[in-house]
Each structure stands twice: as C-alpha cells, then as structure tokens.
Residue, then its C-alpha position, 0 to 999 in steps of 0.5 A: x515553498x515546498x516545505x510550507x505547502x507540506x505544513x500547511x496540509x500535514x497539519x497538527x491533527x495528522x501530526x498527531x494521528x500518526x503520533x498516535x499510531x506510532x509512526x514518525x513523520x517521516x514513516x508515514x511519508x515512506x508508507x504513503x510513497x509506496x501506496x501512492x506508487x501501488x494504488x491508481x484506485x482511491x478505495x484501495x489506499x487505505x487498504x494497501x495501506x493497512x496491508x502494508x502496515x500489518x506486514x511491517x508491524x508483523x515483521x513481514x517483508x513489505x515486497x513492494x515492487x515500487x521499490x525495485x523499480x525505484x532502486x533500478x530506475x534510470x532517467x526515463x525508466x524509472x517505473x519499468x515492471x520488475x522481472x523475477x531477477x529484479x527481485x534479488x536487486x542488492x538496494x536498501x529500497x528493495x523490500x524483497x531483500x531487506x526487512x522493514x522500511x526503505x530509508x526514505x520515500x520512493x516518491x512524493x505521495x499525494x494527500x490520498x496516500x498519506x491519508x490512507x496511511x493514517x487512516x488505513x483499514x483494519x483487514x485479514x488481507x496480507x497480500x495482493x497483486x495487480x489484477x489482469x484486468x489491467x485497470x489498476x485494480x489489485x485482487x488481495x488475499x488473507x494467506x498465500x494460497x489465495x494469493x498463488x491463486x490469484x497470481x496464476x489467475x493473474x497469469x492466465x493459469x487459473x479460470x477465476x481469483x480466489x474467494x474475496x479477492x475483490x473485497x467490494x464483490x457483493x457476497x464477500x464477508x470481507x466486504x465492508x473492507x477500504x472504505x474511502x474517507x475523504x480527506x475532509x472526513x479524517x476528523x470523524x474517524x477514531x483515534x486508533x488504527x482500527x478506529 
C-alpha cells in the first residue's frame, strides 16, 4: 500500500526531473530526508535543498545534524539536539564524519522535501544553522565567516547575524532566494537544476 501511494506521487514527471539532474530514486529520497528532517518552513526547502546539493556535488561534507541524531536515536530519543561530542559519532549516517550521502533515507520525507530536492534553488549560500529565534528559521551564509557570525549570534555571542542571513530580508541582494513552488506548479519550472 505504501509503495502504490509512493507511485502514485512520484510520478513519471519527477522520475524524469531527477533523471535529469542526475540523481537516483533513491538519492532524491536521502536528500529530502535530510531537508524534511532540517526544514520546519516551506520557503526554506528548497533552499537547503540547493545547499546541500551544492556541498554534495562540490565534495563538501553535508554536516547535517539530523543525521547524528538518526545514528544515536533511541526509542523515544530519536530527535535529541547533538552535542559537540555527538559529532565524532562513528555511523555511516554521520555527515560529519563520512563524505557524500548516508546509505539510506533518515526518515520518510513528505512531498514538500522531495520537491525541493528536484526543484532546489540555484544559491551562493553553502551553510546555515538554526536561528535563535527558535521558530525553525535557519540564518544561511555563502562562506564560513558568515557562518561563524551567525552561529555566535545564534549563541548570544554576537549583537546581529551576518549580512543576508535571512535571504527574504528586504535590502539583501540575495533576496530573490527559496522561492516556494507549489507542488502543482513543478510543471512550469526548467529542466535544469537551475531552471
């Protein structure tokens, strides 16, 4: 029943989409696992999307701290936040520790996730953290300076994140960043990654 409800939604269109931007079946679904278990904010999808896609096709570990948690998950822990020990956590489903993908999906991404992955953003942005706010925003940043910023801002070390952190700030040149497609507008976009 599962697997018809999957056929069903994953239809020949997006079979094609990630044929097209190279990715297996079973890719897509690792890289929406991870933005499902990252994203709480539709926006934002496709943009983690995209960053984790450029770190993966740069050969850039992904440092996804779902995947610690998937690899020290216990029943009724599953989700706790990662220390800084956790990192080092010996897992093929660490991306801190090993390069490229984990071997299988950390978790059953909705359709919001894999559509990002197939129709991720085109950004400079490489990283990004969780913004204190704590409303599942993340603050991104195109290089590590920025990101340092932002995690000492995220700390309460620093008085404000660094410059576009928020890519839907007014002012931002990155702006035009994560623009949501609804799943029934997947037909309108290119063909390429960065249609």
């Amino acid at each position: 029943m599962m697997l018809l409800n999957f056929d069903s939604k994953f239809d020949q269109s997006l079979r094609e989409r990630a044929d097209e931007m190279g990715l297996t079946i079973n890719e897509v679904l690792v890289f929406a696992s991870l933005v499902e278990r990252e994203a709480q904010i539709n926006r934002e999808r496709p943009l983690i999307a995209g960053i984790y896609l450029t770190r993966f096709e740069r050969n850039i570990r992904l440092e996804s701290d779902p995947t610690v948690q998937y690899a020290l998950g216990k029943p009724g822990k599953w989700w706790e936040v990662p220390t800084e020990q956790d990192l080092f956590t010996e897992s093929p489903y660490n991306t801190y520790q090993n390069d490229g993908l984990p071997p299988g999906p950390i978790c059953n991404p909705g359709m919001d996730s894999i559509l990002g992955v197939l129709q991720p953003e085109n950004t400079e942005y490489i990283y990004f953290v969780a913004d204190p706010s704590e409303d599942g925003s993340h603050l991104f940043a195109i290089d590590a300076d920025s990101q340092a910023q932002n995690i000492n801002y995220r700390n309460g070390v620093a008085d404000s994140p660094a410059f576009c952190a928020n890519p839907w700030d007014e002012g931002c040149p990155l702006n035009d960043a994560a623009a949501y497609i609804p799943e029934n507008d997947l037909a309108l976009v290119g063909s390429s990654r960065t249609g």
